[in-house]
PyMOL Python script that loads the backbone (N, CA, C, O; Angstrom):
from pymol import cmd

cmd.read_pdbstr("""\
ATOM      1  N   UNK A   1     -15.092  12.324   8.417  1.00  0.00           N
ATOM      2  CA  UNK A   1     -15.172  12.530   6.987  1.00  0.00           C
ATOM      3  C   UNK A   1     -14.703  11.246   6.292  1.00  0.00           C
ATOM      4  O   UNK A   1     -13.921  10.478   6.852  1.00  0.00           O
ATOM      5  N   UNK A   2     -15.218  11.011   4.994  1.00  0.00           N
ATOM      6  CA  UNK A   2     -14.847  10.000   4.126  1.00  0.00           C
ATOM      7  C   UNK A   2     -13.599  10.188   3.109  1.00  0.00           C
ATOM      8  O   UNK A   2     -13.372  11.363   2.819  1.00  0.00           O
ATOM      9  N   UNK A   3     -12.828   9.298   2.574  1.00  0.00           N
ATOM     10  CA  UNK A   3     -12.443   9.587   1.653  1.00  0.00           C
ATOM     11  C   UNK A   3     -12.888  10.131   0.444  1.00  0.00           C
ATOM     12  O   UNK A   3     -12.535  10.952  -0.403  1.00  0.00           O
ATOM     13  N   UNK A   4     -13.886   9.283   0.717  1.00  0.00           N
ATOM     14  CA  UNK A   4     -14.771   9.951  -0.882  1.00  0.00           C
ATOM     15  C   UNK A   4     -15.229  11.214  -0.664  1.00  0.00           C
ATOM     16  O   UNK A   4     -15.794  11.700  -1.644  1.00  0.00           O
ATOM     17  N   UNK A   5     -15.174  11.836   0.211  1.00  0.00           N
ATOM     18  CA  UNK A   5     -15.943  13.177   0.914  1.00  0.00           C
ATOM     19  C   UNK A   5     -14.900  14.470   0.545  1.00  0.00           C
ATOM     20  O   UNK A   5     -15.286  15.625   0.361  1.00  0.00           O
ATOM     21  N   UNK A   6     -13.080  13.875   0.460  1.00  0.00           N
ATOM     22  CA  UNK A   6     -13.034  14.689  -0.154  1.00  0.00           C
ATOM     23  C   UNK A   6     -12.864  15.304  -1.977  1.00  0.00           C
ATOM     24  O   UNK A   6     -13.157  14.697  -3.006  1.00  0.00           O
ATOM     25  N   UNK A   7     -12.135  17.069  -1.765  1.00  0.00           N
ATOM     26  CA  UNK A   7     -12.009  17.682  -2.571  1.00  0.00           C
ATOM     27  C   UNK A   7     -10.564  17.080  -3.511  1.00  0.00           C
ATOM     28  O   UNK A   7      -9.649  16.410  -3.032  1.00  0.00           O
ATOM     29  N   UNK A   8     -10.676  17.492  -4.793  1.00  0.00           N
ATOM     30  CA  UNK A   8      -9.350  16.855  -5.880  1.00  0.00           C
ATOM     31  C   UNK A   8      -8.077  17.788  -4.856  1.00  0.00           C
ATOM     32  O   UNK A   8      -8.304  18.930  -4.457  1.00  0.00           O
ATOM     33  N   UNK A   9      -7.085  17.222  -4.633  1.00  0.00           N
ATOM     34  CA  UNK A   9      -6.001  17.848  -4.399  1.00  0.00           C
ATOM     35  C   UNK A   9      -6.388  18.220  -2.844  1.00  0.00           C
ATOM     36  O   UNK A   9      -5.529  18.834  -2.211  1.00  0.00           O
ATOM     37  N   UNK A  10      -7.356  17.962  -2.328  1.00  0.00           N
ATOM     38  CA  UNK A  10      -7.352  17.382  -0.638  1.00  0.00           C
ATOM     39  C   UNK A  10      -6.162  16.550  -0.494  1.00  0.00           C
ATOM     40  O   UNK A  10      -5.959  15.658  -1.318  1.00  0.00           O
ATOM     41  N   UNK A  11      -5.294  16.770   0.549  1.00  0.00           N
ATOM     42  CA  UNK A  11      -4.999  15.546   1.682  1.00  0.00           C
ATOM     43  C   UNK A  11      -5.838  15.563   2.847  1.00  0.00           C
ATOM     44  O   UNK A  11      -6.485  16.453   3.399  1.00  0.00           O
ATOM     45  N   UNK A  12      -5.617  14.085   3.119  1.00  0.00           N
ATOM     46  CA  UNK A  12      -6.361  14.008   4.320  1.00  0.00           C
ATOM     47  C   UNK A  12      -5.057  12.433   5.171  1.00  0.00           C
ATOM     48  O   UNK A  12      -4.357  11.670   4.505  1.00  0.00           O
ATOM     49  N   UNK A  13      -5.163  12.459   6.485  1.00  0.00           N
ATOM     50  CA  UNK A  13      -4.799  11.625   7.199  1.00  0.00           C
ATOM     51  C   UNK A  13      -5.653  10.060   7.677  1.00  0.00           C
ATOM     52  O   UNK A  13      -6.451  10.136   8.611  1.00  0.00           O
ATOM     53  N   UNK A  14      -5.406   8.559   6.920  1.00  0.00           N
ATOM     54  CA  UNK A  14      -6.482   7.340   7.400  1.00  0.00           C
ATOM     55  C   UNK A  14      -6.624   7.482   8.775  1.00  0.00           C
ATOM     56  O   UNK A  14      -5.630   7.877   9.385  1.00  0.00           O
ATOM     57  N   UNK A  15      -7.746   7.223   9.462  1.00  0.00           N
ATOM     58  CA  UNK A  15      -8.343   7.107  10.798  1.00  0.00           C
ATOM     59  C   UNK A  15      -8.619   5.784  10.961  1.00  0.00           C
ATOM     60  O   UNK A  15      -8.044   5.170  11.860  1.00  0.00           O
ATOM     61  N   UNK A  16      -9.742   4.999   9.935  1.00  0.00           N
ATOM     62  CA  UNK A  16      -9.733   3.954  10.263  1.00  0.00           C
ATOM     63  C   UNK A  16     -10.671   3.181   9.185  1.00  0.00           C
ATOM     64  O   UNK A  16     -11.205   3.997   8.434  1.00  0.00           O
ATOM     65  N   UNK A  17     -10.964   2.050   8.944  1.00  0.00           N
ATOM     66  CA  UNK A  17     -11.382   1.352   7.594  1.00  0.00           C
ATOM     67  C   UNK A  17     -12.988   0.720   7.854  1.00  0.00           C
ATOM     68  O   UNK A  17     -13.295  -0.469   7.942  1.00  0.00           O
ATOM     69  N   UNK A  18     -13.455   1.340   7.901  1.00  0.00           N
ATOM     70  CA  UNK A  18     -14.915   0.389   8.461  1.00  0.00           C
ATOM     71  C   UNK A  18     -15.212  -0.680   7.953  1.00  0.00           C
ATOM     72  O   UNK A  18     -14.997  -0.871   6.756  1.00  0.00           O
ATOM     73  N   UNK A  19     -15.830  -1.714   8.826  1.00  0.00           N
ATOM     74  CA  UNK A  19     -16.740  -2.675   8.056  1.00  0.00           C
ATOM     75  C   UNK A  19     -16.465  -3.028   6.363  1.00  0.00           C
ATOM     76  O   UNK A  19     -17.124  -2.762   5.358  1.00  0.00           O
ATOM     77  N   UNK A  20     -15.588  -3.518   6.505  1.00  0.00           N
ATOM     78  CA  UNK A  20     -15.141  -4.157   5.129  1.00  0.00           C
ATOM     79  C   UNK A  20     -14.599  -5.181   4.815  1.00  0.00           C
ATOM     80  O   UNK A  20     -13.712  -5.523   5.597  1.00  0.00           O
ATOM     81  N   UNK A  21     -14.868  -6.205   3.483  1.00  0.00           N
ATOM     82  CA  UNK A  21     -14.237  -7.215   3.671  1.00  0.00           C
ATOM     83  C   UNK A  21     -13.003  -7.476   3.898  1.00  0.00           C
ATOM     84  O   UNK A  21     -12.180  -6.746   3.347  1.00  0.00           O
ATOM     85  N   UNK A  22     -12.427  -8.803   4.941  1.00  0.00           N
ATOM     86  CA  UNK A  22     -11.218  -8.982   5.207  1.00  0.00           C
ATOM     87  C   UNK A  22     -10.463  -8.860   4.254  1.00  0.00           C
ATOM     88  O   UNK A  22      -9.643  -7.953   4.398  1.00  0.00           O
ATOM     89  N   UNK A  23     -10.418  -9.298   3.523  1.00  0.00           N
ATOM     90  CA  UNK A  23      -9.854  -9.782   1.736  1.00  0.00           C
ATOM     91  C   UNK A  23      -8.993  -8.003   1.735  1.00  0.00           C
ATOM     92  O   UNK A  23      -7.812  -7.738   1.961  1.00  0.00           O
ATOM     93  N   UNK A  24     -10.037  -7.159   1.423  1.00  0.00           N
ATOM     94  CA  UNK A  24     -10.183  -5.729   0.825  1.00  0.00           C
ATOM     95  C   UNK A  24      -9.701  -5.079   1.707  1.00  0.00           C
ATOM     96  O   UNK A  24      -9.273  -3.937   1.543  1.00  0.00           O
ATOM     97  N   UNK A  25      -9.694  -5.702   2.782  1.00  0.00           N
ATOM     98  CA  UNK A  25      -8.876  -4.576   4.003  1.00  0.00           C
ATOM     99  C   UNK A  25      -7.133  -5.176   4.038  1.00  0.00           C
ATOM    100  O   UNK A  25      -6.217  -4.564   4.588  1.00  0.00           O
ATOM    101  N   UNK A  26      -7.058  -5.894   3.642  1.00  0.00           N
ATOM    102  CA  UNK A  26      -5.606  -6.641   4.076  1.00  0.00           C
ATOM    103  C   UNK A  26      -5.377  -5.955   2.440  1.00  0.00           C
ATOM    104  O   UNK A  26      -4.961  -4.796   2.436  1.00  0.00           O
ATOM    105  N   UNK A  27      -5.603  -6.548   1.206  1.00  0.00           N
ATOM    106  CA  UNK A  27      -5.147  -5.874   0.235  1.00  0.00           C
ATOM    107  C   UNK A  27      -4.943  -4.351   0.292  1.00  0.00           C
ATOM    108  O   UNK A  27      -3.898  -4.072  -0.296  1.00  0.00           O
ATOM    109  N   UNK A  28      -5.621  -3.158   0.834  1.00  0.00           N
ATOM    110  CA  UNK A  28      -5.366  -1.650   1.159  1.00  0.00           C
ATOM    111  C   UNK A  28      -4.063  -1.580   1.823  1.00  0.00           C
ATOM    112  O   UNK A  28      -2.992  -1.133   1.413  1.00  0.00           O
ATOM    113  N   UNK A  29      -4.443  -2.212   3.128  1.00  0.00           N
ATOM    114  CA  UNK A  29      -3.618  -2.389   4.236  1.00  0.00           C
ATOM    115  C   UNK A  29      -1.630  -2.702   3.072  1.00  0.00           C
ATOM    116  O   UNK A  29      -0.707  -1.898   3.204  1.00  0.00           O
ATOM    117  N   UNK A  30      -1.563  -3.490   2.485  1.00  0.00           N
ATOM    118  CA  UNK A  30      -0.459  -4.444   1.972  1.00  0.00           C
ATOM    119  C   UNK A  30      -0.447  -2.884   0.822  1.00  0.00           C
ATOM    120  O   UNK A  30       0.561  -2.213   1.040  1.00  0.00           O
ATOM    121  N   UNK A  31      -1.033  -2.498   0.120  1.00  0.00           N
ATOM    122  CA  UNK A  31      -0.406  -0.956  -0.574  1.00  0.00           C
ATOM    123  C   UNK A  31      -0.072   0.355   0.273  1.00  0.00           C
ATOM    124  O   UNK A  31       0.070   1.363  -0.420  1.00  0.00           O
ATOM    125  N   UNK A  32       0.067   0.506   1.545  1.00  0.00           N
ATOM    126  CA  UNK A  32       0.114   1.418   2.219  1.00  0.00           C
ATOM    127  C   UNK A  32      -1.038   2.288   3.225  1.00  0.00           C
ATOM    128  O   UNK A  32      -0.807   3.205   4.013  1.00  0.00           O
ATOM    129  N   UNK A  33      -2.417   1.597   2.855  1.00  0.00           N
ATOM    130  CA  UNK A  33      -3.429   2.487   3.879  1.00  0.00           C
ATOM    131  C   UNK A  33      -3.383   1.973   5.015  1.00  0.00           C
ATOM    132  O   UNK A  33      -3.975   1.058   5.587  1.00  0.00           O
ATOM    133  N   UNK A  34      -2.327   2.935   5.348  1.00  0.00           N
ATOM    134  CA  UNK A  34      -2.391   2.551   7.116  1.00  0.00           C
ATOM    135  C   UNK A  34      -2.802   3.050   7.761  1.00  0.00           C
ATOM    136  O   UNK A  34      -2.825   4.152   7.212  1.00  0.00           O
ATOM    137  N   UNK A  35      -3.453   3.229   9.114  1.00  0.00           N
ATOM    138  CA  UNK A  35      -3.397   4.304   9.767  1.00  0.00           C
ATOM    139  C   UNK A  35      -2.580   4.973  10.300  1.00  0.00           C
ATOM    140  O   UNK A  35      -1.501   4.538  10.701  1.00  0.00           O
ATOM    141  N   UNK A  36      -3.036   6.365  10.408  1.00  0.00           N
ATOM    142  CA  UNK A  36      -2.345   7.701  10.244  1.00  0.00           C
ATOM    143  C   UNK A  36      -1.331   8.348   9.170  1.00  0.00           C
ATOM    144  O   UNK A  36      -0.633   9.357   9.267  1.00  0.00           O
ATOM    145  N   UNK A  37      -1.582   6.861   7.463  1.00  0.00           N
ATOM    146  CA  UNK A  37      -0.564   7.483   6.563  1.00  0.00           C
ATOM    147  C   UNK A  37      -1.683   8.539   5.731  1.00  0.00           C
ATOM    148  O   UNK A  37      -2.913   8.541   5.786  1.00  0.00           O
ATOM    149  N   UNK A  38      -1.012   9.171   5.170  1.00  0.00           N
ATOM    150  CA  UNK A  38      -0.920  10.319   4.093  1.00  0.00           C
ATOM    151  C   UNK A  38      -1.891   9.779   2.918  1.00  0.00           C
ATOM    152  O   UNK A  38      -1.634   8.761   2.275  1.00  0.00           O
ATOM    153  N   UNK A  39      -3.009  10.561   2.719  1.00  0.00           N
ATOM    154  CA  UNK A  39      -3.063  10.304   1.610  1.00  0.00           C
ATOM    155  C   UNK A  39      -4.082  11.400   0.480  1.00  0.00           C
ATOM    156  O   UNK A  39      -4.906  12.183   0.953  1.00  0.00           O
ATOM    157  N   UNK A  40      -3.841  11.272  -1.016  1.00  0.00           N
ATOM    158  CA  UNK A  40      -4.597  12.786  -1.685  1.00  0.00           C
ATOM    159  C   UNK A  40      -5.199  12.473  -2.617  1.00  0.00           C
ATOM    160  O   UNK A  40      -4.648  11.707  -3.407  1.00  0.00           O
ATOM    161  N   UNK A  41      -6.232  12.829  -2.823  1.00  0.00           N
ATOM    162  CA  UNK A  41      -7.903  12.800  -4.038  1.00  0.00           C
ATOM    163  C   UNK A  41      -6.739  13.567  -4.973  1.00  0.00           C
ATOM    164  O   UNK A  41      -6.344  14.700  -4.698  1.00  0.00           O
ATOM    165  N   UNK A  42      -6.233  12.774  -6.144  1.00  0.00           N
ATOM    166  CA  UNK A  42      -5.799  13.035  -7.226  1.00  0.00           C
ATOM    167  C   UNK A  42      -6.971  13.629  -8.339  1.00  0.00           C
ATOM    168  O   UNK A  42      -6.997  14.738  -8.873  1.00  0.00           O
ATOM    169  N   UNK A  43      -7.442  13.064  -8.413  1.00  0.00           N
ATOM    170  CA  UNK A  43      -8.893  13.058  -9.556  1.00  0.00           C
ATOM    171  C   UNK A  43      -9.851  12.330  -9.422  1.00  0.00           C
ATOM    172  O   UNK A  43      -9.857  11.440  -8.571  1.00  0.00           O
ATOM    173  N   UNK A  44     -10.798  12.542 -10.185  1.00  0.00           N
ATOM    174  CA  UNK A  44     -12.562  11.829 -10.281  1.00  0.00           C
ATOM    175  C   UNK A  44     -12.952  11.635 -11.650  1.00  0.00           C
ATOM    176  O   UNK A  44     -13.247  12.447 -12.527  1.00  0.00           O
ATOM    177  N   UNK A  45     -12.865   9.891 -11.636  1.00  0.00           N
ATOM    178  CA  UNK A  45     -13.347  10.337 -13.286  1.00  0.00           C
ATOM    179  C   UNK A  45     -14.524  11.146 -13.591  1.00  0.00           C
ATOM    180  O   UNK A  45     -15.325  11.699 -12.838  1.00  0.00           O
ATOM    181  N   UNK A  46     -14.439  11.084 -15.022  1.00  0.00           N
ATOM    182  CA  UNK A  46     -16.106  11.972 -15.505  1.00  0.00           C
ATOM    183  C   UNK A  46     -17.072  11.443 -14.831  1.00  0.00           C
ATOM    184  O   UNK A  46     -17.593  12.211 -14.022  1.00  0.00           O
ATOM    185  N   UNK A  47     -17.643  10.016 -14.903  1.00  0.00           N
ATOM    186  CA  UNK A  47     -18.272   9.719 -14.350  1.00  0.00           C
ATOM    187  C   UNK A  47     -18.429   9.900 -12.790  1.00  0.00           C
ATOM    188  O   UNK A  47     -19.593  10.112 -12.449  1.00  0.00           O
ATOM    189  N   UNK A  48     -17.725   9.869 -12.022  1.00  0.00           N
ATOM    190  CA  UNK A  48     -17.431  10.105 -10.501  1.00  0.00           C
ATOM    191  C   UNK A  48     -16.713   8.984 -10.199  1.00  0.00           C
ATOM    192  O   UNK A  48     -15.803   9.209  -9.400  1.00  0.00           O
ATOM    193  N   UNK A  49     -16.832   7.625 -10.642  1.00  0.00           N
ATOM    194  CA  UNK A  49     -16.362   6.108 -10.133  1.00  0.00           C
ATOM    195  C   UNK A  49     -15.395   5.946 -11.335  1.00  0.00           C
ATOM    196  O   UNK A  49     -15.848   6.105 -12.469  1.00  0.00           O
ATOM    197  N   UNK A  50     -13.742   5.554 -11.099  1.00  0.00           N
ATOM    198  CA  UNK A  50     -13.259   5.634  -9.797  1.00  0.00           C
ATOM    199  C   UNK A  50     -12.325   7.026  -9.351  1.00  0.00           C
ATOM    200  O   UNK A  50     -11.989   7.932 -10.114  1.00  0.00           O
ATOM    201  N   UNK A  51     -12.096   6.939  -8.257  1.00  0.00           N
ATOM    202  CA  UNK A  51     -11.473   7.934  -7.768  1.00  0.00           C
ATOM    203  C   UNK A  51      -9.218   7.788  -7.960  1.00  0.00           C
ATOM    204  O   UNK A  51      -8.315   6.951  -7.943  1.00  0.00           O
ATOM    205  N   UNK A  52      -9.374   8.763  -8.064  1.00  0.00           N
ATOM    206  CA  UNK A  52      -7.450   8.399  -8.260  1.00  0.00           C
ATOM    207  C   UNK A  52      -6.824   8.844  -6.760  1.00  0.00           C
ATOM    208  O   UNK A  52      -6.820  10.044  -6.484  1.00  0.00           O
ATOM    209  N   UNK A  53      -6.268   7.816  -5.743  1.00  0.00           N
ATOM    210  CA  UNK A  53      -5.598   8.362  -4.804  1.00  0.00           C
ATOM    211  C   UNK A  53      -4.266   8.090  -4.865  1.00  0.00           C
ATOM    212  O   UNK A  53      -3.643   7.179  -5.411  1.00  0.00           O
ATOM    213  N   UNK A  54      -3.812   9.364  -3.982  1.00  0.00           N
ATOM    214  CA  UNK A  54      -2.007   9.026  -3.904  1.00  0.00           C
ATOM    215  C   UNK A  54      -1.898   8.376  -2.534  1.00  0.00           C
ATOM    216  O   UNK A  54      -2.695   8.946  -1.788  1.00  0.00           O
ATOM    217  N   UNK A  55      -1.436   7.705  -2.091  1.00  0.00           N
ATOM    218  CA  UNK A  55      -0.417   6.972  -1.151  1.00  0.00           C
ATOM    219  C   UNK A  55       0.483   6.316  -1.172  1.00  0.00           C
ATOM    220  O   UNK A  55       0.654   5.462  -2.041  1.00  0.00           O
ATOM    221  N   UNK A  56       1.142   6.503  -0.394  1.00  0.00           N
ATOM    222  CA  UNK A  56       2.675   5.763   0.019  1.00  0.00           C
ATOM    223  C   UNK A  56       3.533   5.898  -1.413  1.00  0.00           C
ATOM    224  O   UNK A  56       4.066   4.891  -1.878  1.00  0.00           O
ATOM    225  N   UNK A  57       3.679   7.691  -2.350  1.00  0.00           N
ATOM    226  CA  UNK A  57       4.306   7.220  -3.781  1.00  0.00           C
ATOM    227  C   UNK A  57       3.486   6.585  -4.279  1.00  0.00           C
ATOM    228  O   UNK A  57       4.085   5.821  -5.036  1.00  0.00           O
ATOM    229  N   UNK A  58       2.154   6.355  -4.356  1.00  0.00           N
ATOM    230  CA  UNK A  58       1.666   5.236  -5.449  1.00  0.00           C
ATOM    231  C   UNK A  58       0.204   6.184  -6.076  1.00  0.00           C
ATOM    232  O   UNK A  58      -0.186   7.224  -5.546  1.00  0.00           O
ATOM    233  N   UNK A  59      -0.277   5.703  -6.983  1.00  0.00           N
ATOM    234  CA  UNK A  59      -1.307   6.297  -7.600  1.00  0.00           C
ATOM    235  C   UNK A  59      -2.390   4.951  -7.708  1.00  0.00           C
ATOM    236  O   UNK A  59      -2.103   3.933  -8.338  1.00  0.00           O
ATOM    237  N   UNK A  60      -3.386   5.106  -7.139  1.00  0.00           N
ATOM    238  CA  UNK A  60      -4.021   3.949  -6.896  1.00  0.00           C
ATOM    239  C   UNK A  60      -5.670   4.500  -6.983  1.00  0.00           C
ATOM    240  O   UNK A  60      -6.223   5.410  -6.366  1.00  0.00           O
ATOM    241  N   UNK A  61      -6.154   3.621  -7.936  1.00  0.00           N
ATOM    242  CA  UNK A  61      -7.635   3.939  -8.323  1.00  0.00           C
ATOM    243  C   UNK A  61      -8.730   2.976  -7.443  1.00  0.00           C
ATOM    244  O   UNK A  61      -8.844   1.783  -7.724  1.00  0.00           O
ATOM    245  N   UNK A  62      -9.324   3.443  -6.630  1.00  0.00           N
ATOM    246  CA  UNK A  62     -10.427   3.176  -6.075  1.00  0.00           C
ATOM    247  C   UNK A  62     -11.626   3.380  -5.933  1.00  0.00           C
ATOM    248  O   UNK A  62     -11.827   4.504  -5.474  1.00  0.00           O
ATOM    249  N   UNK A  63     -13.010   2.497  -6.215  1.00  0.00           N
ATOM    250  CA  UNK A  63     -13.907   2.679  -6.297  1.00  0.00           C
ATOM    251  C   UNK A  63     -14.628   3.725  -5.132  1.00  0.00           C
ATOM    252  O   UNK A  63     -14.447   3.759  -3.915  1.00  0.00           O
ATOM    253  N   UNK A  64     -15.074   4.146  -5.571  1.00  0.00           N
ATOM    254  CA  UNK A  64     -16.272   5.027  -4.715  1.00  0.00           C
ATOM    255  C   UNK A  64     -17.033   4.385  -3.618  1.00  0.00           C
ATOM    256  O   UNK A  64     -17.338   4.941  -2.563  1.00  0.00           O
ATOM    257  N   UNK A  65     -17.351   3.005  -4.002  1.00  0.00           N
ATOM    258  CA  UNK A  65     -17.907   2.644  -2.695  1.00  0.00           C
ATOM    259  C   UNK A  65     -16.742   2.020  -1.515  1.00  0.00           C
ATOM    260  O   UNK A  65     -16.768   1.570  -0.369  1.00  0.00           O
ATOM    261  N   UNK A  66     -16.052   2.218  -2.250  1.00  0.00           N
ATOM    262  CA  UNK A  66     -14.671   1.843  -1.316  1.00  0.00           C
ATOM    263  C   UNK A  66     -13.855   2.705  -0.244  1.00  0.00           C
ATOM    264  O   UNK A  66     -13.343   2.631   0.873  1.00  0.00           O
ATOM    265  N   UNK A  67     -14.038   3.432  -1.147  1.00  0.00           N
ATOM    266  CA  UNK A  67     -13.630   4.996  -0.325  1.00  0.00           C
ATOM    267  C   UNK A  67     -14.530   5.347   0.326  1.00  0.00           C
ATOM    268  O   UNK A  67     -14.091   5.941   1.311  1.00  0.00           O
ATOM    269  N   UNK A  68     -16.156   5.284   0.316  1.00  0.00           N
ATOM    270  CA  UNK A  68     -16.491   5.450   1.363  1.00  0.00           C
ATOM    271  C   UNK A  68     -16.488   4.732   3.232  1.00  0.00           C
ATOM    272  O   UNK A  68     -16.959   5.241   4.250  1.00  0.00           O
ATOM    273  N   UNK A  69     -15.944   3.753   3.091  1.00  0.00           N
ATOM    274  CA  UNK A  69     -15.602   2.891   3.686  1.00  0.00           C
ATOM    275  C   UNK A  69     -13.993   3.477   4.601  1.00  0.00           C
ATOM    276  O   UNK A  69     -13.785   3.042   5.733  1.00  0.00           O
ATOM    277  N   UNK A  70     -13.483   3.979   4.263  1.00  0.00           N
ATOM    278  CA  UNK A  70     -12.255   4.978   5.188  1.00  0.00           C
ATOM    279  C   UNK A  70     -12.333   5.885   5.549  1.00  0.00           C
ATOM    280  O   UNK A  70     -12.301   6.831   4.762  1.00  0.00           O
ATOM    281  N   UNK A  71     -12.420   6.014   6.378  1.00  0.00           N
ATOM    282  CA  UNK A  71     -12.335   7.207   7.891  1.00  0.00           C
ATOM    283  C   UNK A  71     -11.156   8.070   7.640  1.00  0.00           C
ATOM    284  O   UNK A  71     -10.049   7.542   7.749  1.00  0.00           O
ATOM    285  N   UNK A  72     -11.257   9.660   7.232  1.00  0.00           N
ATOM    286  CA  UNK A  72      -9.881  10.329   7.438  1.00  0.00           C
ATOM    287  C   UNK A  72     -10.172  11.256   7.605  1.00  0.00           C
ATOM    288  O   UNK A  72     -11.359  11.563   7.499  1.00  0.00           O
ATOM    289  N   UNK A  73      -9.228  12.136   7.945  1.00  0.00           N
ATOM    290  CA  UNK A  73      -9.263  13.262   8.781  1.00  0.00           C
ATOM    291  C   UNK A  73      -8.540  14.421   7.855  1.00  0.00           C
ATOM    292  O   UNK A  73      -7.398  14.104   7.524  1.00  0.00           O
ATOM    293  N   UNK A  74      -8.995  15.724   7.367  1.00  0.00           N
ATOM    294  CA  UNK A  74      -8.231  16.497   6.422  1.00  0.00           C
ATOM    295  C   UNK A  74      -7.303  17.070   6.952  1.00  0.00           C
ATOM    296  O   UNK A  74      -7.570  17.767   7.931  1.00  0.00           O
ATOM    297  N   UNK A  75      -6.184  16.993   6.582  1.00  0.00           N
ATOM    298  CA  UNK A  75      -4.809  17.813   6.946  1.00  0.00           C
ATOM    299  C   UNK A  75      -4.408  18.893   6.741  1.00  0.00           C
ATOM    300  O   UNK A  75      -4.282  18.908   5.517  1.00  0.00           O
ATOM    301  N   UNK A  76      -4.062  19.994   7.172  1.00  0.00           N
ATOM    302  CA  UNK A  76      -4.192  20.972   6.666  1.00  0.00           C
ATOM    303  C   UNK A  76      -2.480  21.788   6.439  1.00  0.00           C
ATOM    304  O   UNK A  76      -2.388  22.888   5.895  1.00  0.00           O
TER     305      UNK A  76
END
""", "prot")
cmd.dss("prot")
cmd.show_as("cartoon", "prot")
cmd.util.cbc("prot")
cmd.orient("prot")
């Protein structure tokens, strides 16, 4: 499953970051997307782009095509 795949107020657990630029993976990486941390679909704007996630304590807005790009696993 994707991040973007899930539901508002989903958690889900990172698996892994596909194919993405170095740049964009070290910046995630340096706010907390690590693997196997925590993380939850806060909201969607109206439009759908961007998405609001929580990790590591932080509230962090990420594009949609970005999030599709992380591998996670829903926690239950």
């Amino acid at each position: 499953m994707r991040l973007s795949d899930l539901n508002v107020g989903q958690s889900a657990s990172i698996i892994n970051m596909q194919a993405m630029e170095p740049v964009m993976r070290k910046k995630l990486l340096n706010m907390g997307f690590l693997p196997k941390a925590n993380v939850e679909l806060l909201r969607i704007a109206p439009m759908g782009d961007p998405l609001a996630i929580r990790c590591a304590n932080s509230s962090i807005a990420l594009r949609k095509s970005l999030a599709k790009q992380i591998q996670v696993e829903v926690v239950k």
